[in-house]
C-alpha positions as CSV (number, residue, x, y, z in Angstrom):
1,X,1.2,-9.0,0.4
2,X,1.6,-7.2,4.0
3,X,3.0,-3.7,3.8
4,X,6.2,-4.2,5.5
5,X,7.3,-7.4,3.1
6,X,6.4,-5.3,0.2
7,X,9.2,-2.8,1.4
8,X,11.6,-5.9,2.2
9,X,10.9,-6.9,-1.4
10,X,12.5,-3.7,-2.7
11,X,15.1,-3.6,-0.5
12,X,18.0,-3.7,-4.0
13,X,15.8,-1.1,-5.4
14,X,15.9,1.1,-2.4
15,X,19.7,0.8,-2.0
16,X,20.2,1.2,-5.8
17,X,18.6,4.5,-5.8
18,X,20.0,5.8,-3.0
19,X,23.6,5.5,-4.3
20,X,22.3,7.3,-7.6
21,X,21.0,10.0,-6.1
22,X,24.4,10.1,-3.6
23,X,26.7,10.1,-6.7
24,X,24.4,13.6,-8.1
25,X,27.1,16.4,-6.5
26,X,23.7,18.8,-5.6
27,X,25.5,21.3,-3.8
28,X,24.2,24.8,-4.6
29,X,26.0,26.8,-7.5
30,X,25.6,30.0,-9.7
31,X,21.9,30.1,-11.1
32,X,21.7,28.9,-15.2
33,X,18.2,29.2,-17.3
34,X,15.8,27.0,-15.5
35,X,18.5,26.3,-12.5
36,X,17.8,28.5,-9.9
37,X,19.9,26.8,-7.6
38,X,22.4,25.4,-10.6
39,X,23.2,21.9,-12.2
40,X,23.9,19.7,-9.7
41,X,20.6,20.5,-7.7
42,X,18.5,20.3,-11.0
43,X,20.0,17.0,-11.8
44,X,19.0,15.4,-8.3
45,X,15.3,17.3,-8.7
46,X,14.9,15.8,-12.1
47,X,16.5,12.2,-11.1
48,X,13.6,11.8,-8.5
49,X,10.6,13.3,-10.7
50,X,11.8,10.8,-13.3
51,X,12.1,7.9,-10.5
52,X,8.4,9.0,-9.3
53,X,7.1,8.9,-12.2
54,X,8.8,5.4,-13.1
55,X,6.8,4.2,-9.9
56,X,3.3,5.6,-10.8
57,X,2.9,8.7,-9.3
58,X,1.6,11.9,-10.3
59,X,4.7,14.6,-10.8
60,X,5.5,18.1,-11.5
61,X,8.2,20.4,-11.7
62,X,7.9,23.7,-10.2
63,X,10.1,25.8,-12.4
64,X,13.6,24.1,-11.0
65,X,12.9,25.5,-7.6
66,X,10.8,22.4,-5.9
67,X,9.0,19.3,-7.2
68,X,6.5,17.1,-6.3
69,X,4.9,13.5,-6.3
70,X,1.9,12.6,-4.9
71,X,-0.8,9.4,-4.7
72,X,-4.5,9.5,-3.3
73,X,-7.3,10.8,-3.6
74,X,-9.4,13.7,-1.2
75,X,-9.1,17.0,-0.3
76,X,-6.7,17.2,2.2
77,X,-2.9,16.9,1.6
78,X,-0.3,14.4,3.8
79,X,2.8,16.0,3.2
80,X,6.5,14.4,3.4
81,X,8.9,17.4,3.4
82,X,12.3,16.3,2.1
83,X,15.5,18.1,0.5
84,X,18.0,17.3,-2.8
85,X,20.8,19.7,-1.5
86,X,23.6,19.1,0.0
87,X,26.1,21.4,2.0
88,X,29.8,20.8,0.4
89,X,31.8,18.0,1.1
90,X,34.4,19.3,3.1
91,X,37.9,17.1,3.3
92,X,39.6,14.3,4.5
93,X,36.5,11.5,3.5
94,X,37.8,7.8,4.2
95,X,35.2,6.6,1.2
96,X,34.5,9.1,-1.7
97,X,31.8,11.7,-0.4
98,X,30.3,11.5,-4.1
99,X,30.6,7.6,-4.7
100,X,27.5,6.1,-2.5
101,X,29.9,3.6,-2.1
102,X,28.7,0.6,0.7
103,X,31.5,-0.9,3.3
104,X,30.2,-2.5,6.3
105,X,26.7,-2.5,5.0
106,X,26.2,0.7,5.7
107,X,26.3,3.6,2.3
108,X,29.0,6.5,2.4
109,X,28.2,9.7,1.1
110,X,27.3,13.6,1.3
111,X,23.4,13.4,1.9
112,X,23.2,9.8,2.7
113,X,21.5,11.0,6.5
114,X,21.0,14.5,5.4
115,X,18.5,14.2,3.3
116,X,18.7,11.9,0.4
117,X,18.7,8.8,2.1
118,X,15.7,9.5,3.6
119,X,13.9,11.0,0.6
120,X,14.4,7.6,-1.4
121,X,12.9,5.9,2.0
122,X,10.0,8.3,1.7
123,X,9.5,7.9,-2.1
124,X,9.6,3.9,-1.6
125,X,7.1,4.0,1.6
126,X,4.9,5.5,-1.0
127,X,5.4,2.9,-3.7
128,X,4.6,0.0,-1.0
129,X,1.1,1.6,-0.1
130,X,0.0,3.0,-3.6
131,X,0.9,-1.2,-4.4
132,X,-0.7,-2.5,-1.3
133,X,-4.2,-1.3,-2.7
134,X,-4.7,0.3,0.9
135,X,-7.4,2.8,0.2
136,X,-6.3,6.6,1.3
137,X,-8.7,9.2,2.8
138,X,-6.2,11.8,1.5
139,X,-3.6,12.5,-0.8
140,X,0.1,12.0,0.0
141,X,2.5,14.5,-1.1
142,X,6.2,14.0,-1.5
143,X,7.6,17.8,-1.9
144,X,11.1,18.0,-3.1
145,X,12.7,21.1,-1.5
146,X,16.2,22.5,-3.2
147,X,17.9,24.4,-1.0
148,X,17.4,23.8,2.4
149,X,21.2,24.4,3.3
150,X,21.1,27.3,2.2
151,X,17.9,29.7,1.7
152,X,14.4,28.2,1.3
153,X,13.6,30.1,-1.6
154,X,12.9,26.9,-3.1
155,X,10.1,25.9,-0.7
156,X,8.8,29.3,-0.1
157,X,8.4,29.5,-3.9
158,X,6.8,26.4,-3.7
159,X,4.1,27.3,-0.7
160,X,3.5,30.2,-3.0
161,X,2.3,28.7,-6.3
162,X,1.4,25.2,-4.9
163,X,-1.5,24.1,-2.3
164,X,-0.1,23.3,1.2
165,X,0.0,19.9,3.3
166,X,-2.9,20.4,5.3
167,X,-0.4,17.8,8.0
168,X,3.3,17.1,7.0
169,X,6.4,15.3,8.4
170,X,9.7,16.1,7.5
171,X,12.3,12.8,7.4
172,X,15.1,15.3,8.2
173,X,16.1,15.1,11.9
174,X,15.7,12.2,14.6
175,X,13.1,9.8,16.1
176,X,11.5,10.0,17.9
177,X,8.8,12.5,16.5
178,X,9.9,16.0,17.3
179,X,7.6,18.5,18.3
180,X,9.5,21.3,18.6
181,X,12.6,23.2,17.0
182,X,14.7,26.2,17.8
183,X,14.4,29.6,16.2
184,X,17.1,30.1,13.7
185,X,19.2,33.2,13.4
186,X,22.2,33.8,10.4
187,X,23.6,36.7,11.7
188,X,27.3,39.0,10.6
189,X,29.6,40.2,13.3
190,X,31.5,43.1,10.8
191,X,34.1,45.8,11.8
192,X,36.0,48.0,9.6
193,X,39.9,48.6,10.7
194,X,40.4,51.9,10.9
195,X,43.9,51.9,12.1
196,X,46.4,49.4,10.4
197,X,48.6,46.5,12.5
198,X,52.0,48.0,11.3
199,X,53.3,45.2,14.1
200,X,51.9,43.8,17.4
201,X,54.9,43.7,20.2
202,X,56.0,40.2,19.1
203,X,56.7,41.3,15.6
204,X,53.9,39.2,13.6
205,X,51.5,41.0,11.5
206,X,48.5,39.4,10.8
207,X,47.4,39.8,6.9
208,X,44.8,37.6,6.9
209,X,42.2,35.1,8.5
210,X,39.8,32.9,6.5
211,X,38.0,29.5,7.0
212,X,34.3,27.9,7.0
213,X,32.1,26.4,4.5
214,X,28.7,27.5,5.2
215,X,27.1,29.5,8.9
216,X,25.3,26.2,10.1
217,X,28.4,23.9,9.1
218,X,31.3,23.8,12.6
219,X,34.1,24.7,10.5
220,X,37.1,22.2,10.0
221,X,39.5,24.3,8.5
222,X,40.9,28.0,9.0
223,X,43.8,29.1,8.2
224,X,45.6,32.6,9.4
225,X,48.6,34.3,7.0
226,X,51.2,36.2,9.0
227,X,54.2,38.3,8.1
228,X,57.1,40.1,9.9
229,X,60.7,39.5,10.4
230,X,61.3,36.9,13.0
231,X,58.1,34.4,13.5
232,X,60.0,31.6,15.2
233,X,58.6,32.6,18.5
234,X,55.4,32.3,17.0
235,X,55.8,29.1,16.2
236,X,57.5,27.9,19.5
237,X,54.3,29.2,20.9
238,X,51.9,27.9,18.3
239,X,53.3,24.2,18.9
240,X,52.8,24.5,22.4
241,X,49.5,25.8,22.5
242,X,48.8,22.9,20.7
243,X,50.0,20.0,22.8
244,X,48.2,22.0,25.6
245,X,45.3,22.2,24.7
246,X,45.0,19.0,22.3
247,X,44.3,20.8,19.1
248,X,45.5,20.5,15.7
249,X,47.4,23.6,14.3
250,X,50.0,23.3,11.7
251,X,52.6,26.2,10.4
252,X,53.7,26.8,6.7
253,X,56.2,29.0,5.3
254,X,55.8,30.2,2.1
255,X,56.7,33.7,-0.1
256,X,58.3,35.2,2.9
257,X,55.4,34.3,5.2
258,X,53.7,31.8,7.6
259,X,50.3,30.1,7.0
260,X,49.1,28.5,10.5
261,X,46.6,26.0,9.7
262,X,43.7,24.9,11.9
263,X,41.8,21.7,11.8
264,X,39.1,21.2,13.4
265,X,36.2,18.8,13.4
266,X,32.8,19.4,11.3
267,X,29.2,18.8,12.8
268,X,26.1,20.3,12.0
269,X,25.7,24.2,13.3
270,X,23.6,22.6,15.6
271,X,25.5,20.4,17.9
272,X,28.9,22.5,17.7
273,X,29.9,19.8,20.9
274,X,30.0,17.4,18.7
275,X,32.6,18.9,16.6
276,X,35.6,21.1,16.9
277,X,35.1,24.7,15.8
278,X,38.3,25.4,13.8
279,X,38.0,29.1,13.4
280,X,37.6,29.6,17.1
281,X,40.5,27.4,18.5
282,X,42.9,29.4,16.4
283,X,41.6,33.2,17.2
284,X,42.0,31.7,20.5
285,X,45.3,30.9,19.7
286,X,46.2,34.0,17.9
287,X,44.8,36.2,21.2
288,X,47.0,34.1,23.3
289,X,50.1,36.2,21.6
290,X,51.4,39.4,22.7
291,X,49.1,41.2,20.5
292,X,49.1,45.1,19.8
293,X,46.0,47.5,20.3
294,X,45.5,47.9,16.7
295,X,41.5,47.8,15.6
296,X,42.5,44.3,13.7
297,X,44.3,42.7,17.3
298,X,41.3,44.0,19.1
299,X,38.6,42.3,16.9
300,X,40.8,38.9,17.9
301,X,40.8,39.3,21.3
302,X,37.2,40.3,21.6
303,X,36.3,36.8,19.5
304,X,38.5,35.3,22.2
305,X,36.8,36.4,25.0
306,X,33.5,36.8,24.3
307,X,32.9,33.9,21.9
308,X,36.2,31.7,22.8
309,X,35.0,27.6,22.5
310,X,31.8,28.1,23.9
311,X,28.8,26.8,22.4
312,X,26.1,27.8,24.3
313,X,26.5,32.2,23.3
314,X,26.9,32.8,27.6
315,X,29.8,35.6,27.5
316,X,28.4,37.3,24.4
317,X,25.3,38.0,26.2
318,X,22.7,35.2,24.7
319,X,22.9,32.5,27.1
320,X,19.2,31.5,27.3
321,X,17.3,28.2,28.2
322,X,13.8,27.1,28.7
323,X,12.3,23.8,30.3
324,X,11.1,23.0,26.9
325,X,14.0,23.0,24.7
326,X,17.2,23.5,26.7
327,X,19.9,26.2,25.7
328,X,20.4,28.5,23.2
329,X,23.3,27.4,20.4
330,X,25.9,29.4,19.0
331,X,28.4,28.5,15.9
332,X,30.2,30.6,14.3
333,X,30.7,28.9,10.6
334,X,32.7,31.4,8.6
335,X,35.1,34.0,9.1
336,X,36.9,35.9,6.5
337,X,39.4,38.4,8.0
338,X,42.3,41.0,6.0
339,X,43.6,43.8,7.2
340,X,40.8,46.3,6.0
341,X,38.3,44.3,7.7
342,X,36.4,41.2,9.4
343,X,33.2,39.4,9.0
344,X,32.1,36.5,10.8
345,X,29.0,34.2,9.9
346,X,26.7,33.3,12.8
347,X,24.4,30.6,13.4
348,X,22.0,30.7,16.5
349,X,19.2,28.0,17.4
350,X,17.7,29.8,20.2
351,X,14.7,28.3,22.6
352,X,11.2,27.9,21.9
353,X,10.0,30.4,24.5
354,X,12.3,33.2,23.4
355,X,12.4,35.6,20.3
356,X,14.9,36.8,18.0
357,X,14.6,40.6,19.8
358,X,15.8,38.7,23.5
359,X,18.9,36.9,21.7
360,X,20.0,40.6,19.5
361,X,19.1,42.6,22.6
362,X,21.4,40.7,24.7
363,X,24.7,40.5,21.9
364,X,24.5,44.2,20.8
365,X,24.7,45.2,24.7
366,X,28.2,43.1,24.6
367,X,29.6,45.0,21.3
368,X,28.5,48.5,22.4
369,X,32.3,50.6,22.3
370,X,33.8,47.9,20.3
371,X,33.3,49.2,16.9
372,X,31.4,45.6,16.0
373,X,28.4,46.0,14.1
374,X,25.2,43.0,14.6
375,X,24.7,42.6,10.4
376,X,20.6,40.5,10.4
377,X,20.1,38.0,8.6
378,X,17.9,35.0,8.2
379,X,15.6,34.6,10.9
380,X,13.1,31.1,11.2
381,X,11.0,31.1,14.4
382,X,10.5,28.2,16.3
383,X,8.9,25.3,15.9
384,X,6.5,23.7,18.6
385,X,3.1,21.5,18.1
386,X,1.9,20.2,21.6
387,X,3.1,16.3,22.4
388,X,-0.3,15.1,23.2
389,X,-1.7,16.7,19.5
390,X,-2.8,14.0,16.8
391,X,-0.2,14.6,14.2
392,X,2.6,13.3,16.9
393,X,0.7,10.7,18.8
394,X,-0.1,9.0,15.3
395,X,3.6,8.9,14.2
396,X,4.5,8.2,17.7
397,X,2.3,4.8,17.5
398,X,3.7,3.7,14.4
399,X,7.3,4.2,15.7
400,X,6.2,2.3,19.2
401,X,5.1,-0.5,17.1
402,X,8.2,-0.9,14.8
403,X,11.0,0.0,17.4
404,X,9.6,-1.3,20.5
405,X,11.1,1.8,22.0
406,X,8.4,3.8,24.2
407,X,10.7,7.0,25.0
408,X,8.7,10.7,24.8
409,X,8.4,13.0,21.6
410,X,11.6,15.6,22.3
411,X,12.6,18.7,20.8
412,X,16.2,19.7,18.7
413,X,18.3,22.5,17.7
414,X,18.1,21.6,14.0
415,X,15.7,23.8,11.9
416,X,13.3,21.3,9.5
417,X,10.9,21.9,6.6
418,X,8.4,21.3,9.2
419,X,8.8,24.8,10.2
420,X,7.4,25.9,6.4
421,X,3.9,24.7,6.6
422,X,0.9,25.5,9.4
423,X,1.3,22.0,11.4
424,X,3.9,19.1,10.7
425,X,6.9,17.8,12.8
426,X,10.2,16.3,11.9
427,X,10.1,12.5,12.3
428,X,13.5,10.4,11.9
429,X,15.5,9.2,10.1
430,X,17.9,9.1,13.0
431,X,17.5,6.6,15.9
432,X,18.2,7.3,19.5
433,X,22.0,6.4,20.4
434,X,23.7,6.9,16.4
435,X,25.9,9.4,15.7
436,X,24.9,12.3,14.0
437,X,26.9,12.6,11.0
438,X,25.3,15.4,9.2
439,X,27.1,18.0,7.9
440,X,30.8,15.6,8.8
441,X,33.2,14.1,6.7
442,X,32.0,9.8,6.2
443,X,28.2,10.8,6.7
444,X,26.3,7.0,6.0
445,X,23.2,5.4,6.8
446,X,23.1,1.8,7.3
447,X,21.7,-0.3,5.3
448,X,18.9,-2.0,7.9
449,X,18.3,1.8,9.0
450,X,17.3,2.6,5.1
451,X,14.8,0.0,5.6
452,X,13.5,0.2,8.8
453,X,12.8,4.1,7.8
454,X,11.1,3.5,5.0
455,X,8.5,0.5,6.8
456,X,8.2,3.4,9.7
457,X,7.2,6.3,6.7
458,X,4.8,3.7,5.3
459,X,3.0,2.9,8.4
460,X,2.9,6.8,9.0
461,X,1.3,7.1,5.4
462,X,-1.4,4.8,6.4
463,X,-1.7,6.0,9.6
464,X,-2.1,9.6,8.4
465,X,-4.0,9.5,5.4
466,X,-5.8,6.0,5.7
């Protein structure tokens, strides 16, 4: 039977275990004994090892921190980098983000794009070639990474007691194939209040400012708690910044104070355009008022003017492009604000050409007098393996040949297992033109896309290791 009808013949199967591994809520959570990352990631690692096993493959478990399941034979390794965490839900799903529910053939759910979908697409590409009989050069290697969202101590622990793809692609991004990724910064902007906001001029004190879900999430919620003696102005103002500017901001009143409430729209960290940041459309807000001078009112304005609703880091002193991967991003994913102090969570994808040293360099020159300490984080450097290299041309081919479409490997913003091993690239599962609904409220994948992706990951397997 040809490859591609053997896929077609597990098309119920494919579907099927996509929605189980959807309904598995592997978001990460406190560590138990043989958990690292918690229950609900252990459940989705062990749900896979148990499929791959089902379908003939040789399995292990890695301690809870990363699996794998492999076919072949040879010395070198094919590996398909994939992930079984989620980041959390967020609110205000149409479908249940937990249900892998289908309406308009397409599956709803946390993970459907991002990554599970495309793991079970993986995992079934496999199952049509070990079937097909097509004899491998090289072993094929699906690793099952843990928390992607969140750390990479699952892969890293992984790479450390396991033998490396000696060439890998990670089903985690977009098609085309995609050479080349952004460096990755988490950074803290901190400052301690060293005088309190007794009042600013209006008569609001603010008590407290918290919002976010995780740094490379654009947050969809923030709310800000305020107190003082007559607040209507503040609302007056609140409701018209709002039809202004077309944002959504609602005000509470409860226990003698106000709660304003900011929605916004989630995306992945990113492509912050294609959300809308709540955190910073209500410190704009808030700087709009007639603030005081207080360390607290100061920390709001400087958000407002130096990181405002820009996405591209250009008034905080990081505004950097290259030919090769366009500009620099900046998100700002978490903020949690009282009147003792501030900390926001930072998420940068800067260009392939520059370094983590240009990007700091250029912020701490902005906070210098402001009291603002640059907290380091995370760091991943960029991604790049030349377009005309083997690995992409060969997955380039086999996407030509099942897409028909004959546009150029491109670079992203989006930070990949690919970046964990010596030479792979991202490859799919997104196709040019769909929206990109990681990381959102209603993520799916359709149905025909499932199935494309997992003919495309097949004909990559044999293209690869054949």
């Amino acid at each position: 039977m040809d490859l591609l009808a053997r896929v077609d013949n597990m098309r119920d199967q494919i579907i099927k275990s996509t929605q189980e591994l959807v309904r598995i809520r592997s978001v990460e959570e406190e560590a138990q004994p043989g958990m690292p990352f918690g229950k609900g990631v252990n459940d989705a690692l062990e749900y896979v090892l148990k499929l791959s096993e089902e379908m003939g493959f040789k399995t292990k478990n890695l301690d809870g921190y990363a699996g794998h399941a492999e076919i072949g034979e040879g010395d070198e390794i094919v590996g398909i980098l994939v992930h079984l965490d989620v980041v959390p839900e967020g609110s205000n799903w149409t479908y249940p983000p937990y249900g892998g529910e289908i309406h308009d053939n397409k599956i709803y759910g946390r993970g459907t794009i991002d990554d599970k979908g495309p793991a079970i697409a993986a995992l079934y590409a496999m199952k049509a070639v070990l079937d097909s009989g097509i004899p491998l050069k090289k072993r094929v290697r699906i690793i099952f990474g843990t928390d992607e969202e969140s750390g990479w101590e699952g892969i890293k622990y992984y790479l450390k007691h396991e033998e490396a793809p000696t060439i890998a692609f990670a089903p985690d991004a977009e098609y085309p194939a995609i050479h080349g990724e952004k460096g990755i910064l988490i950074f803290n902007l901190e400052k301690e209040f060293k005088n309190n906001c007794t009042a600013c001029d209006d008569g609001i004190r603010i008590v407290s400012i918290k919002g976010g879900n995780a740094p490379n999430m654009v947050p969809d919620y923030c709310e800000a708690v305020l107190a003082g003696n007559d607040l209507s102005k503040v609302r007056e103002a609140m409701e018209t910044y709002a039809k202004e500017n077309e944002v959504h901001l609602e005000w509470e009143e409860k226990d003698g104070q106000a709660v304003i409430k900011s929605h916004g729209v989630s995306a992945h960290g990113s492509l912050p355009e294609s959300g809308q940041n709540a955190i910073s459309q209500l410190m704009v807000f808030l700087a709009s008022l007639d603030l005081s001078s207080c360390d607290l009112c100061d920390f709001i304005k400087f958000y407002a003017k130096k990181i405002g609703m820009e996405y591209y880091g250009q008034s905080i002193g990081c505004g950097i492009e290259d030919d090769v991967s366009g500009k620099l991003i900046f998100n700002v994913g978490l903020i949690d604000l009282t009147e003792e102090k501030a900390k926001v969570v930072v998420n940068i994808r800067y260009p392939v050409t520059s370094s983590a040293e240009e990007v700091y360099s250029g912020i701490e020159k902005e906070l210098e007098g402001t009291g603002i300490k640059l907290v380091k984080g995370e760091h991943m450097k960029p991604l790049y393996v030349p377009a005309d290299d083997e690995l992409v041309v060969k997955l380039m081919d086999v996407y030509r040949e099942l897409t028909g479409d004959d546009r150029a490997p491109i670079t992203i913003g989006g930070g990949t297992y690919a970046r964990a091993v010596t030479k792979a690239v991202a490859f799919g599962p997104l196709f040019p033109g769909q929206p990109e609904l990681a990381h959102q409220k209603d993520e799916f994948i359709g149905v025909d896309d499932l199935i494309l992706n997992t003919k495309i990951y097949a004909k990559a397997i044999v293209a690869l290791a054949g």
